[in-house]
Wavefront OBJ file of the C-alpha trace (Angstrom):
o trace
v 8.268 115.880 142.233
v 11.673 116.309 143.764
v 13.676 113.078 145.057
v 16.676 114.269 146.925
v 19.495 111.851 147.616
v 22.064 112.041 149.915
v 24.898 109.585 151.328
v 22.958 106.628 149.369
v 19.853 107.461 151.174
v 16.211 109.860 150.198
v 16.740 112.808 152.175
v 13.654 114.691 150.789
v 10.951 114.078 149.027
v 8.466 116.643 147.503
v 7.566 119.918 144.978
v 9.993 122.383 144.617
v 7.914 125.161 147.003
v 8.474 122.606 149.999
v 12.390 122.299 149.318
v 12.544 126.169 149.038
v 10.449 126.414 152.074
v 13.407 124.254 154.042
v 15.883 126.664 153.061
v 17.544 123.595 151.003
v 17.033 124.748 147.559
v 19.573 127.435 147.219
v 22.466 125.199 148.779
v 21.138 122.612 146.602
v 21.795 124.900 143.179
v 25.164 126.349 145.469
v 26.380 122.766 145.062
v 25.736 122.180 141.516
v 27.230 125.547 139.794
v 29.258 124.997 137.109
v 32.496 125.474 136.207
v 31.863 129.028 134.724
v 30.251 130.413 137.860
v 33.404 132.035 139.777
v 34.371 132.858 143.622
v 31.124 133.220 145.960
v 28.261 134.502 143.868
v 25.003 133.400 143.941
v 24.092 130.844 141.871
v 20.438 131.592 139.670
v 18.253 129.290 137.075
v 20.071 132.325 134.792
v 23.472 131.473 135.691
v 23.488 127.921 134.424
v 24.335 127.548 131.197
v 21.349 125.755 129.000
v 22.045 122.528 126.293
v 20.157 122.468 122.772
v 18.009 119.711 123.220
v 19.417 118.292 119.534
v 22.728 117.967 121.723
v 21.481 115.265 123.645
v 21.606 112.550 121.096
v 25.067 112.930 120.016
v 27.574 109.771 121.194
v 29.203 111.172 123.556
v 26.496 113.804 124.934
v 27.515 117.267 125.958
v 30.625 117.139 127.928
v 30.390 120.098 130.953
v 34.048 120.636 132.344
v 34.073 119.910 135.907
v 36.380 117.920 137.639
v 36.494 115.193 139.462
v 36.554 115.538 142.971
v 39.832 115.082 144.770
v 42.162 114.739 141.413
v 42.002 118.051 139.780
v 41.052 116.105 136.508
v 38.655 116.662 134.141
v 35.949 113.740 133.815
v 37.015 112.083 130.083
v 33.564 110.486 128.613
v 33.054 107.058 128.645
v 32.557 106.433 124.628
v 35.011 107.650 122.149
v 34.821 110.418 120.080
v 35.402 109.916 116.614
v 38.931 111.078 115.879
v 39.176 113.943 113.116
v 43.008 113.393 111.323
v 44.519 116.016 109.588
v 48.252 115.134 109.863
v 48.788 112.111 107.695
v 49.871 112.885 104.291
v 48.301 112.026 101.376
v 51.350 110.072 99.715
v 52.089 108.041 103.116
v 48.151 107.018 103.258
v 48.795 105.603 99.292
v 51.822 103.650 99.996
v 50.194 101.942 102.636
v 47.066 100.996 100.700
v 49.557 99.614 97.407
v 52.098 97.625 99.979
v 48.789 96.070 101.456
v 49.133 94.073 98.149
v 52.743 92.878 99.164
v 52.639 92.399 95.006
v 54.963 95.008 93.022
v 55.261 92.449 90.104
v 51.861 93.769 89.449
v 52.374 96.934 89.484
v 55.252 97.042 87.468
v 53.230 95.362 84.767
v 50.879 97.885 84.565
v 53.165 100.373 84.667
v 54.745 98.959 81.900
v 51.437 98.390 80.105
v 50.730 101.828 81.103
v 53.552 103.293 79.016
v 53.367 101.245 76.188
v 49.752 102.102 75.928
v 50.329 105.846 75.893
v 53.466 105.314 73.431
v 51.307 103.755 71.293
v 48.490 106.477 70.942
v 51.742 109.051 70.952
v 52.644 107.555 67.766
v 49.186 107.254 66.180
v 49.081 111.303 65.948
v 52.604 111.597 65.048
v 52.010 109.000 61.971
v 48.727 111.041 61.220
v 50.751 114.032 61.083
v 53.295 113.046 58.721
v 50.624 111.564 56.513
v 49.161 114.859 56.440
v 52.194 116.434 55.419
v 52.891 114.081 52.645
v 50.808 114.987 49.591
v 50.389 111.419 48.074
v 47.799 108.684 48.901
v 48.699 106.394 51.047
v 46.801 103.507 51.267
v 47.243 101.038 54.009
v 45.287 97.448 54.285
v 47.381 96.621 57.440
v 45.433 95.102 60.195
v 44.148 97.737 62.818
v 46.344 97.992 65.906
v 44.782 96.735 68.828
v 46.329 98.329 71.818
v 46.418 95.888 75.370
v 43.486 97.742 76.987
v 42.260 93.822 78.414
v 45.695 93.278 79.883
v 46.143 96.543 81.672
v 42.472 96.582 83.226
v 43.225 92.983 84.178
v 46.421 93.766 85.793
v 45.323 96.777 87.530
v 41.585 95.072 88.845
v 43.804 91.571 89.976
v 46.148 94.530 91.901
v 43.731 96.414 93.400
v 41.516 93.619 94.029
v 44.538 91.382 96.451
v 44.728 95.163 98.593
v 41.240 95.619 98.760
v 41.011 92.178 100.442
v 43.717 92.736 102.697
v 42.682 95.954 103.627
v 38.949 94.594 104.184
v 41.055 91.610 106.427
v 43.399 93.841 108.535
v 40.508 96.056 109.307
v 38.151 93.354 110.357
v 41.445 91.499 112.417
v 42.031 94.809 114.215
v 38.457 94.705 115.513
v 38.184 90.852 116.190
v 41.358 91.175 118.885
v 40.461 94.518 120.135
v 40.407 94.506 123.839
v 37.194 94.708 125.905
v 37.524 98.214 126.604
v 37.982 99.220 123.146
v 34.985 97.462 122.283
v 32.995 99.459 125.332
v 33.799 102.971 124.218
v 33.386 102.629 120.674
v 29.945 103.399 119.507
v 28.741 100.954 117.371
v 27.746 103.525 114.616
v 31.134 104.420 114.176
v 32.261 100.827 113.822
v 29.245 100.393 111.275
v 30.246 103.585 109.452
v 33.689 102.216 108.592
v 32.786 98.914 107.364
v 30.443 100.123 105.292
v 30.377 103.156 103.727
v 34.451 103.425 104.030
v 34.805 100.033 102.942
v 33.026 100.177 99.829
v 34.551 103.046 98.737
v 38.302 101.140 99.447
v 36.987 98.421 97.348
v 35.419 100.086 94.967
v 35.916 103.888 93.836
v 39.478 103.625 94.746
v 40.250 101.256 91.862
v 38.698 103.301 89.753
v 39.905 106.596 90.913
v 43.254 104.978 90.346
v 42.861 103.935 87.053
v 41.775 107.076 85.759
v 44.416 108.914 87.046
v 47.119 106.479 85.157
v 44.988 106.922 81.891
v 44.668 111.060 82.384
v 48.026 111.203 83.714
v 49.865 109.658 80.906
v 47.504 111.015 78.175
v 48.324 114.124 79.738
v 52.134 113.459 79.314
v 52.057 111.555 75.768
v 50.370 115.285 75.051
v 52.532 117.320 75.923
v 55.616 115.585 74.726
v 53.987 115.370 71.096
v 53.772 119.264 71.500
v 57.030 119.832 72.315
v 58.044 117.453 70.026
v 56.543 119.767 67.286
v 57.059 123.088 68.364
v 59.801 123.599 71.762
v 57.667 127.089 72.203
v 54.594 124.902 73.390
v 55.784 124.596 76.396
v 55.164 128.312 77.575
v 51.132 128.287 77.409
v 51.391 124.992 79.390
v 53.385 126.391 82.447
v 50.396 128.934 83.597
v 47.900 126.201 82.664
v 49.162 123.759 85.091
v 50.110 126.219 87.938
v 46.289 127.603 87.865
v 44.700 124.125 87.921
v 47.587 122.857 90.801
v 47.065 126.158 92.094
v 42.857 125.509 92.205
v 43.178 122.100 93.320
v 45.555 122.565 96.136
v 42.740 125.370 97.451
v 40.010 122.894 97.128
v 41.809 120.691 98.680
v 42.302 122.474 101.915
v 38.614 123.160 102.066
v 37.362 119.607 100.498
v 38.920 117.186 102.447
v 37.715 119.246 106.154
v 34.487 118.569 104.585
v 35.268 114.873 103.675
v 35.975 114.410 107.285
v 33.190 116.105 108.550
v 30.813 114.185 106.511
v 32.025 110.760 107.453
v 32.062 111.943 111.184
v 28.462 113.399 111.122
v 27.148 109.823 109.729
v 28.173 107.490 112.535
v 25.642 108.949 114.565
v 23.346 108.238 112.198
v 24.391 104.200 112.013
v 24.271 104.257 115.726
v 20.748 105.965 116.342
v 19.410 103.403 113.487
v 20.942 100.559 115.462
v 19.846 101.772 119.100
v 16.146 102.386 117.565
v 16.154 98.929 116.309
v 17.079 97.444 119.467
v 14.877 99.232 122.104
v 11.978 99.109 118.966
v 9.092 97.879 121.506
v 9.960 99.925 124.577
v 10.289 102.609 122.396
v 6.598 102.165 121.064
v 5.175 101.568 123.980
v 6.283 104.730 125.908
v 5.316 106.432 122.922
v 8.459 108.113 122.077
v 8.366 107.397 118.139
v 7.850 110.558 116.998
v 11.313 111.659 119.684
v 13.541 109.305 118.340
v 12.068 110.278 114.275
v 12.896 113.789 115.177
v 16.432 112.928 116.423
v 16.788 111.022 113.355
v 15.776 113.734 111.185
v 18.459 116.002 113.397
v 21.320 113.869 112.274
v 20.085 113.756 108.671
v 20.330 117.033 108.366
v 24.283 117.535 109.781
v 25.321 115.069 107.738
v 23.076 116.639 104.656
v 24.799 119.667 105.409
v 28.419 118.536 105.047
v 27.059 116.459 102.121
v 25.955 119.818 100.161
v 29.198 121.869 100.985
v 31.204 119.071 99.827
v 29.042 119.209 96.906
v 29.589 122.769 96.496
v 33.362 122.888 96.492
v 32.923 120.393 93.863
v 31.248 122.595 91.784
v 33.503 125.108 92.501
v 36.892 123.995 91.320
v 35.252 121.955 88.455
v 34.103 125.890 87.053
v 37.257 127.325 87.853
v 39.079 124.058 85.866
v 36.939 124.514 82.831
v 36.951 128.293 82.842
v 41.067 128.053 82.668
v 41.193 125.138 79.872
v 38.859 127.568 77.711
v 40.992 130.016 78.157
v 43.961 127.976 77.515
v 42.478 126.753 74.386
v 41.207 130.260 72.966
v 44.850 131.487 73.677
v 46.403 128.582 71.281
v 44.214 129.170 68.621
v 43.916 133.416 68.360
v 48.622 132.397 68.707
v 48.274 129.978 65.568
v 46.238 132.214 63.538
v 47.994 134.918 63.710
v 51.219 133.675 62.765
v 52.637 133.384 59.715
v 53.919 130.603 57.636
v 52.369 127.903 59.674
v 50.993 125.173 57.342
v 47.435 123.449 57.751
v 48.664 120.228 59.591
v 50.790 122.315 62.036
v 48.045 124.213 62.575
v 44.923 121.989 63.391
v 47.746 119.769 65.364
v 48.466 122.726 67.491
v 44.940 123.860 68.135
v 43.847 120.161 68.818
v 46.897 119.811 71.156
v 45.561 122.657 73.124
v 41.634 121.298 73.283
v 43.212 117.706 74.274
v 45.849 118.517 77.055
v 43.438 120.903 78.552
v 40.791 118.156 78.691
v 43.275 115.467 80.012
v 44.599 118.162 82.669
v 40.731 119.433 83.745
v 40.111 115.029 84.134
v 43.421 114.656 85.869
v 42.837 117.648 88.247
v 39.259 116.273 89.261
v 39.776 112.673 89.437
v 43.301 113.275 91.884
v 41.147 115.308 94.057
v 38.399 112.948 94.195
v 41.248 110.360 94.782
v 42.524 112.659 97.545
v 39.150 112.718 99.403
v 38.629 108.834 98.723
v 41.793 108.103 100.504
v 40.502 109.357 103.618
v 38.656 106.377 103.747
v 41.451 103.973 103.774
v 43.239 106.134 106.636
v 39.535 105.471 108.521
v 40.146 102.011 107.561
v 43.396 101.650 108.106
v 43.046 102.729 111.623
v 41.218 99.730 112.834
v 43.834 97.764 111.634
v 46.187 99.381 113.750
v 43.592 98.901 117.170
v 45.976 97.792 119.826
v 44.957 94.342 120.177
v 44.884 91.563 123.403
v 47.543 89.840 124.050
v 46.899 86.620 122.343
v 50.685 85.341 122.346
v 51.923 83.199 125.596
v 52.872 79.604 126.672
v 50.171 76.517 125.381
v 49.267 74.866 128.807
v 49.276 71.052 128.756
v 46.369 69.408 126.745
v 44.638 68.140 130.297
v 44.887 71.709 131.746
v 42.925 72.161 134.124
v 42.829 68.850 135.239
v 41.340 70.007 139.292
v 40.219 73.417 138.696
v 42.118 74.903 141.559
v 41.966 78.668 141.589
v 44.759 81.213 143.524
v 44.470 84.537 143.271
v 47.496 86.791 144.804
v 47.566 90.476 145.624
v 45.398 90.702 142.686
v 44.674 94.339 140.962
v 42.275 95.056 137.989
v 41.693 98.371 136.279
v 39.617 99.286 133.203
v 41.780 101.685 132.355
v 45.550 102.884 133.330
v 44.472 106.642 134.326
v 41.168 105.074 136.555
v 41.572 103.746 139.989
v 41.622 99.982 140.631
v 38.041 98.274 140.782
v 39.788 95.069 142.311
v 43.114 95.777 145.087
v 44.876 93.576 147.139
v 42.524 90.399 146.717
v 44.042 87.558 148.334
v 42.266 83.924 147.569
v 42.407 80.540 147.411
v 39.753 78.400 146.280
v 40.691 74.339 146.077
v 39.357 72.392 142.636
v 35.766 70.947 142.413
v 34.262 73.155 145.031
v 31.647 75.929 144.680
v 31.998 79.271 145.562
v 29.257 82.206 145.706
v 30.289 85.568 145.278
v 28.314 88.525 146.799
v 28.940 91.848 147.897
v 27.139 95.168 146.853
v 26.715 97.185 143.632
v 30.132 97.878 142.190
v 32.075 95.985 144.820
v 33.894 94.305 142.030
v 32.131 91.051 141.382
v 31.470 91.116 137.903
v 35.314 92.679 137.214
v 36.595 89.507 138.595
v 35.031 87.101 136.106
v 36.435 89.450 133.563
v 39.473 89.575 134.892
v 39.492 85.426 134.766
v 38.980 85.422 131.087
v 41.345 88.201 130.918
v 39.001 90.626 129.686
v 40.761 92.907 132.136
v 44.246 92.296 132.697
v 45.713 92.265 135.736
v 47.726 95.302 136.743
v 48.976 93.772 139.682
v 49.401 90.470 141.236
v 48.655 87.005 139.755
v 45.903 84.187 138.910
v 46.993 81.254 139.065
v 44.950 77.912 137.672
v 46.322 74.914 138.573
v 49.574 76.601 139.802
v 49.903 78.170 135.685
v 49.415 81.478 135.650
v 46.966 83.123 133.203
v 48.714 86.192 132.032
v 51.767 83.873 130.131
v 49.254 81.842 128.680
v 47.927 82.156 125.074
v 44.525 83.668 125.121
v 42.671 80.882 123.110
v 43.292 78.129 124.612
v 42.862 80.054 128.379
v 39.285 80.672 127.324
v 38.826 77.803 125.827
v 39.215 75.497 128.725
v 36.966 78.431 130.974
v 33.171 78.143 130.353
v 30.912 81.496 131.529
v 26.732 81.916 131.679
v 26.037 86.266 131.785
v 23.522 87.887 133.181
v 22.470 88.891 129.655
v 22.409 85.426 127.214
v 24.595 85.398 124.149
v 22.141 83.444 121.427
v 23.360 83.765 117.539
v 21.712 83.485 114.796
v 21.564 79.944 113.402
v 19.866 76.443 115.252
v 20.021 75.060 118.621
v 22.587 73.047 117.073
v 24.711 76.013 116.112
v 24.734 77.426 119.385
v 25.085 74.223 121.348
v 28.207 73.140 119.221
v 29.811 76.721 117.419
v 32.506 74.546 116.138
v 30.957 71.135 115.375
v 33.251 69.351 118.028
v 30.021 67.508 119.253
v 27.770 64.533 118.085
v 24.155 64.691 118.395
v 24.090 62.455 121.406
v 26.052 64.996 123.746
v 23.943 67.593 122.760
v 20.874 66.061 123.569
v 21.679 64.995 126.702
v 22.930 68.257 127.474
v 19.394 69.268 126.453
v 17.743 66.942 128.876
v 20.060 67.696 132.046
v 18.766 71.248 131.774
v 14.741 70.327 131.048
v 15.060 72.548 127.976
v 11.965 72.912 126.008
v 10.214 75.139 123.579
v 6.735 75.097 121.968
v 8.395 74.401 118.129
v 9.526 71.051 119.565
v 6.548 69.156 118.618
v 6.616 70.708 115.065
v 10.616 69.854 113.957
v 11.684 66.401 113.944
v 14.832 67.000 116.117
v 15.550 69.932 118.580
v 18.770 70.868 117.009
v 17.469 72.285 114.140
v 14.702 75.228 115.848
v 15.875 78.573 114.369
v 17.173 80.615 116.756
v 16.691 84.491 116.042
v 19.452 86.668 116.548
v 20.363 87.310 120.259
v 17.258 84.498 120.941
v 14.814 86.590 120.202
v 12.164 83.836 119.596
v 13.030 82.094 122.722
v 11.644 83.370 126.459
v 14.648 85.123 128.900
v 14.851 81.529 130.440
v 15.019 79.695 127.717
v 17.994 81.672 126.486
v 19.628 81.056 129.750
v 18.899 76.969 130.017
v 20.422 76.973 126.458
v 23.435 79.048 127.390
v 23.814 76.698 130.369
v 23.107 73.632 128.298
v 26.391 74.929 126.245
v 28.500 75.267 129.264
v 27.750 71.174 130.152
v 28.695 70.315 126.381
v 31.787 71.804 126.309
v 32.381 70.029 130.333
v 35.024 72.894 131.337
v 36.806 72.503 135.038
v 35.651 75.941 135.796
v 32.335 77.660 134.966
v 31.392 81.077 136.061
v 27.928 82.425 136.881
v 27.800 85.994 136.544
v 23.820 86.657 137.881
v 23.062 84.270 135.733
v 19.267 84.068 137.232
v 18.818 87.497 138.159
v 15.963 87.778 135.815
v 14.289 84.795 135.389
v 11.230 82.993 137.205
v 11.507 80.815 140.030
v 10.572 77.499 138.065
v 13.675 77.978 135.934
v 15.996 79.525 138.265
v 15.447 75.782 140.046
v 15.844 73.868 136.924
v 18.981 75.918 136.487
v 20.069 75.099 140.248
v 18.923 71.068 139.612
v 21.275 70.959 136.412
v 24.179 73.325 138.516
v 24.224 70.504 141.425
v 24.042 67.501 139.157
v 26.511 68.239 136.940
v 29.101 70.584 138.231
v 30.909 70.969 141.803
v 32.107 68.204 144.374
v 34.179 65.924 142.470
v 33.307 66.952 138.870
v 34.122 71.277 138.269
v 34.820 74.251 139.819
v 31.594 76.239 140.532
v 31.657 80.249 141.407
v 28.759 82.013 141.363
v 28.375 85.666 141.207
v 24.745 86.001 143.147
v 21.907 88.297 143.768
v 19.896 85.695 145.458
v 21.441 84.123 148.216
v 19.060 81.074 148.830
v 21.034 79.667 145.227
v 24.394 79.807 147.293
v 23.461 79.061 151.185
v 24.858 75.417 150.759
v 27.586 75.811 148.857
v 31.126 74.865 150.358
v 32.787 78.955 150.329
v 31.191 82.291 150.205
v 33.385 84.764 149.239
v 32.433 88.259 149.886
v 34.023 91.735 148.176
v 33.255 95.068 149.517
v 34.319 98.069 147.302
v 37.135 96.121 145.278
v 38.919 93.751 148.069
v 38.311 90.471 149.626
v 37.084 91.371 153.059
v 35.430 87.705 154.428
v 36.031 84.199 152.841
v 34.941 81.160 154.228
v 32.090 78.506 154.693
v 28.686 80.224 155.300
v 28.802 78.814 158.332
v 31.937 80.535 159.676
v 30.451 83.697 157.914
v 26.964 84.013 159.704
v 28.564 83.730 162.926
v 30.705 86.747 162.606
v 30.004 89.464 164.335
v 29.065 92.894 161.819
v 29.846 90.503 159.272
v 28.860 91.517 156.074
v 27.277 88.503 154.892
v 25.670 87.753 158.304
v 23.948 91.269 157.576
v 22.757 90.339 154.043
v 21.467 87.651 155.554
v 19.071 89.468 157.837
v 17.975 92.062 155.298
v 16.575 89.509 153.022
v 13.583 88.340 152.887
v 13.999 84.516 152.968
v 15.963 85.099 156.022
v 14.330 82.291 157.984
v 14.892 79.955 154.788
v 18.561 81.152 154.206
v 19.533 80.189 158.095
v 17.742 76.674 157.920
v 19.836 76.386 154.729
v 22.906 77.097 156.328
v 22.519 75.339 159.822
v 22.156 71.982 157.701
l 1 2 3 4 5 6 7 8 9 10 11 12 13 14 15 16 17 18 19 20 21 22 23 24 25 26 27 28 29 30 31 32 33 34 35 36 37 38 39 40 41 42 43 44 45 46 47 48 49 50 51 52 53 54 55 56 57 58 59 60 61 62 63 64 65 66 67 68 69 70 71 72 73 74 75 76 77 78 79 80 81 82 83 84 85 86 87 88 89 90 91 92 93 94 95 96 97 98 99 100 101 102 103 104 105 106 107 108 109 110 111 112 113 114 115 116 117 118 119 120 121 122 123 124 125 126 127 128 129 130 131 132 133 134 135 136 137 138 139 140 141 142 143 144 145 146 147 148 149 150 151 152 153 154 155 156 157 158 159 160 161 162 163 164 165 166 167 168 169 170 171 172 173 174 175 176 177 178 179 180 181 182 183 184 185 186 187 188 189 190 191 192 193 194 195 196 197 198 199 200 201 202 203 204 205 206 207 208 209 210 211 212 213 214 215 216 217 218 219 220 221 222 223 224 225 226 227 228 229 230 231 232 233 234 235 236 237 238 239 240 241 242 243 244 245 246 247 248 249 250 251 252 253 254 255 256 257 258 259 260 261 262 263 264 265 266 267 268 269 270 271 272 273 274 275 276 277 278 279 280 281 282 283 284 285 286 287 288 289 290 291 292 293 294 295 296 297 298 299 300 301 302 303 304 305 306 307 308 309 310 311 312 313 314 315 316 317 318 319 320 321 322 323 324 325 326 327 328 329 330 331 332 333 334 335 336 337 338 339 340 341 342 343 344 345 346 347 348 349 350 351 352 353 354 355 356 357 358 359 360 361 362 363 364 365 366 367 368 369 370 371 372 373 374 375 376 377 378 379 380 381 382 383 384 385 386 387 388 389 390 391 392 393 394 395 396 397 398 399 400 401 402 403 404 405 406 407 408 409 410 411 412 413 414 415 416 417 418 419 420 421 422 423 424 425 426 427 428 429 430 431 432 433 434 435 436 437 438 439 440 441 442 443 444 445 446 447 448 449 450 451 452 453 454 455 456 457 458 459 460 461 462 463 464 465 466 467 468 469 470 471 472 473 474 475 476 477 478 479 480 481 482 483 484 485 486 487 488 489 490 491 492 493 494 495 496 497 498 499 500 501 502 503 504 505 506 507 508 509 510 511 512 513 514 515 516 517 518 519 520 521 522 523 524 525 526 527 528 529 530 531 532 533 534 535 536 537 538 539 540 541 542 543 544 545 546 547 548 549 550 551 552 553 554 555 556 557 558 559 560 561 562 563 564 565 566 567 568 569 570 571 572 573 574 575 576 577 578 579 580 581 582 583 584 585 586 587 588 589 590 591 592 593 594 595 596 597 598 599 600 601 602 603 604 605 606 607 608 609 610 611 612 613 614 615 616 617 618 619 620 621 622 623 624 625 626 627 628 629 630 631 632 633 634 635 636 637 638 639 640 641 642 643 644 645 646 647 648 649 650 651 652 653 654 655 656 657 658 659
């Protein structure tokens, strides 16, 4: 079956032989060539380029380059692909995670400790050796030493412990004030990804990675200072020694970290299938697509598996090379020793034990930096979300009474999502006076919903103003503008916790107010007769216990709590019953409007606006009729006279509106 649509209407319908058989099947494939397919030729099932079907569950889909019509542009995708960074050194991405401390004290002390400790162990094999080369017994009933390994751990873990927690805090900031559209092209996988696996590693293989490099480091040093110390000459096996492993490492590197990247890019898919799966779990069972969605699954698995086992690989492949040169290294020392002459015993064993230690220390210190290397990839992944640009929280506080009428002006207002997309809202021109209620209609994507947002600020204004009570909104501090502004969505935002919890967020309320908030909006559930009070029913995550109109009574039962002077309804009923879309219209009329609140009401229904005092109607991103309904259903071609006659309650809606 073929469903062929044309300027918003079904122009055919039908098989495929019928649409070849009107001659409409080539201009249909004509019109949909791709970008490959050049000048006039004719366009063939074998001329279109086909997808792998494993494609199709990636975040941002396959991308096919065509562009939009009229700009010369190239369609961007709405979600954001996870950024791949290659150009931020290693060195800069460490300074950032140590001054995330803001505490050098502390690492001053542990470099301090640091030295002392590998001073200490330096002079433990210098004393051995001249014991050696003394040939009396020495006895010594001295105490042991005991070297400050408590201290420097202590030092190091309180350290790392105040950037982890920053780090964890800037990160988790970055997302809390990230700006609506942020939040809509990120795929929640990704976001999942960082605070997870990334995090973990920032809190806790970074410390360690860290830690071992001070201790191989300076063992590595106190080493070859002893053996120069000894014998000047020593210093000539150690020069090829540390240019092969830097030499190694700075190969593996190049390769490694690719991988590193590649491997924490191929799992946010993952996180994001896992979370989509969970969250369409029932329609997805009963369409009987399990066995779809475990094969995706399985896809992802595997592209992260595979970045996994190269990583893994490379691993394996400098750690051979590493140990292949310190043998070497070693055998060198030793065939050098023995066949010189005149070297005594202790010089010697020192020299050939010098040689097995500092090529141990170096093989450590060469596999622990680059692990450290790859690690602090994770902290850049981090450290990005700390840097989100974030909304514009600062401004002017509004007096404590604000709003005290509710009045609402909106001049030559403009909304985009985005600077490089055209505006959704131009030119809109309102005024709405306080304690009256508005319904808002207008067609699919005339703008409707864009203007609540833009009344919370969710989408700032690119042009014009809103004013509230003659303040306007884009100088005014973000918290307390939404804090005086009450909304009910189309979709019900229930969090885990009680009805309590969700009625009163912030414990501002006593029990009384929330009860009676209750009882305005006739909200009951089935666990009432169990629990002694209301307020303490569970509530499942995103009310998943509770019926699609109890979520919405309880959402609206929060809005008459918090009493604000204006409440939006964005389709707040759009997919409920009847019985509660009335108990929702009872508790609208008793409580808010006419003396008490600004009401606007975005509105798929028009019988739940007919009476109110202004109907304010949007076509395609402007203001095009505003006025009593009333004034509006005698216009001639008005829009809202026509919406009137296409419905169905038409004979309702006009008794409505005749009074």
């Amino acid at each position: 079956m073929i469903v062929h649509l044309e300027d918003g209407t079904v122009g055919f319908v039908g098989g495929a032989a019928q649409l070849h058989a009107r001659g409409m099947l080539d201009s249909l494939l004509q019109s949909c060539r791709l970008d490959e397919v050049e000048g006039n030729e004719e366009v063939t099932l074998e001329d279109v380029p086909s997808f792998p079907l494993e494609h199709l569950d990636q975040p941002n889909g396959p991308v096919i380059s065509q562009s939009r019509p009229g700009t010369g542009k190239a369609p961007r995708p709405f979600l954001k692909k996870e950024q791949d960074k290659t150009n931020k050194s290693s060195l800069r991405l460490f300074i950032q995670y140590l001054t995330a401390s803001d505490a050098w004290w502390l690492w001053a002390l542990v470099a301090v400790i640091s030295v002392s400790h590998m001073a200490l162990i330096l002079a433990r094999s210098w004393w051995l050796r001249v014991w050696i080369n003394h040939d009396t017994e020495i006895i010594i009933n001295a105490p042991n030493m005991v070297v400050g390994n408590g201290s420097f751990h202590f030092c190091i873990y309180v350290a790392f412990a105040i950037c982890e927690w920053l780090v964890g805090a800037m990160c988790l900031r970055g997302i809390l004030s990230a700006p609506l559209q942020w939040l809509d092209t990120v795929p929640v996988g990704q976001i999942l990804n960082r605070f997870s696996v990334d995090l973990n590693i920032v809190d806790s293989r970074i410390c360690l990675s860290l830690i071992q490099i001070l201790v191989a480091g300076l063992e590595s040093g106190s080493v070859i200072v002893a053996g120069i110390i000894v014998n000047p000459l020593s210093i000539i096996p150690i020069v090829p020694l540390a240019s092969a492993c830097v030499y190694f490492s700075r190969v593996y590197l190049v390769a490694a970290r690719e991988m590193k990247r590649m491997e924490n890019i191929a799992r946010s898919p993952i996180y994001e299938k896992f979370n989509s799966s969970l969250t369409g779990l029932w329609t997805i069972r009963a369409y009987g697509k399990s066995e779809i969605y475990i094969e995706q699954m399985q896809q992802l698995v595997d592209a992260h598996a595979r970045a996994y086992w190269h990583q893994w690989l490379l691993t394996r492949w400098l750690g051979t090379r590493i140990n292949i040169t310190g043998a070497i290294f070693t055998t060198c020392v030793a065939v050098l020793v023995t066949r010189q002459n005149g070297v005594d015993a202790a010089s010697a064993g020192f020299a050939i034990g010098f040689s097995i230690q500092l090529s141990s220390a170096i093989t450590q210190l060469i596999q622990v930096y680059t692990g450290f290397e790859l690690d602090l990839n994770s902290v850049d992944r981090v450290l990005e979300y700390s840097d989100v640009e974030s909304e514009l929280y600062e401004g002017i506080d509004p007096p404590t009474a604000w709003p005290t009428e509710g009045r609402l002006d909106m001049v030559n207002l403009a909304v985009k999502y985005a600077p490089d997309l055209p505006p959704v809202l131009s030119g809109v021109n309102v005024s709405i006076d306080g304690y009256q209620r508005v319904g808002i209609v207008g067609r699919t994507g005339a703008g409707k919903s864009s203007l609540a947002l833009a009344l919370f600020r969710f989408l700032e204004a690119s042009q014009g103003q809103i004013l509230i009570d003659g303040v306007d909104i884009a100088k005014m501090t973000l918290t307390h503008l939404r804090g005086r502004l009450a909304i009910i969505p189309q979709n019900p935002v229930l969090f885990s916790g009680t009805v309590r919890s969700n009625l009163d967020p912030f414990q501002e309320y006593d029990d009384d107010e929330l009860l009676s908030a209750l009882a305005q909006v006739k909200y009951t559930t089935s666990a009432a007769k169990i629990l002694s009070s209301e307020l303490e029913i569970p509530i499942y995550k995103g009310g998943l216990n509770l019926s699609q109109g109890q979520r919405q009574l309880l959402c609206l039962a929060r809005a008459i709590v918090s009493n604000p002077k204006i409440l939006i309804l964005d389709e707040a009923t759009s997919s409920i019953d009847h019985a509660t879309d009335e108990k929702i219209q009872q508790a609208l009329r008793a409580k808010f409007g006419r003396g008490s609140s600004t009401l606007l009401v975005i509105a798929h229904r028009l019988s739940t606006i007919a009476d109110f005092d202004h109907i304010l109607v949007l076509d395609r991103g402007t203001a095009v009729e505003f006025g009593s309904p009333r004034d509006l259903i005698n216009l001639e071609n008005g829009i809202f006279r026509a919406m009137v006659e296409k419905d169905s309650e038409r004979g309702q809606l006009l008794r409505i509106i005749s009074g």
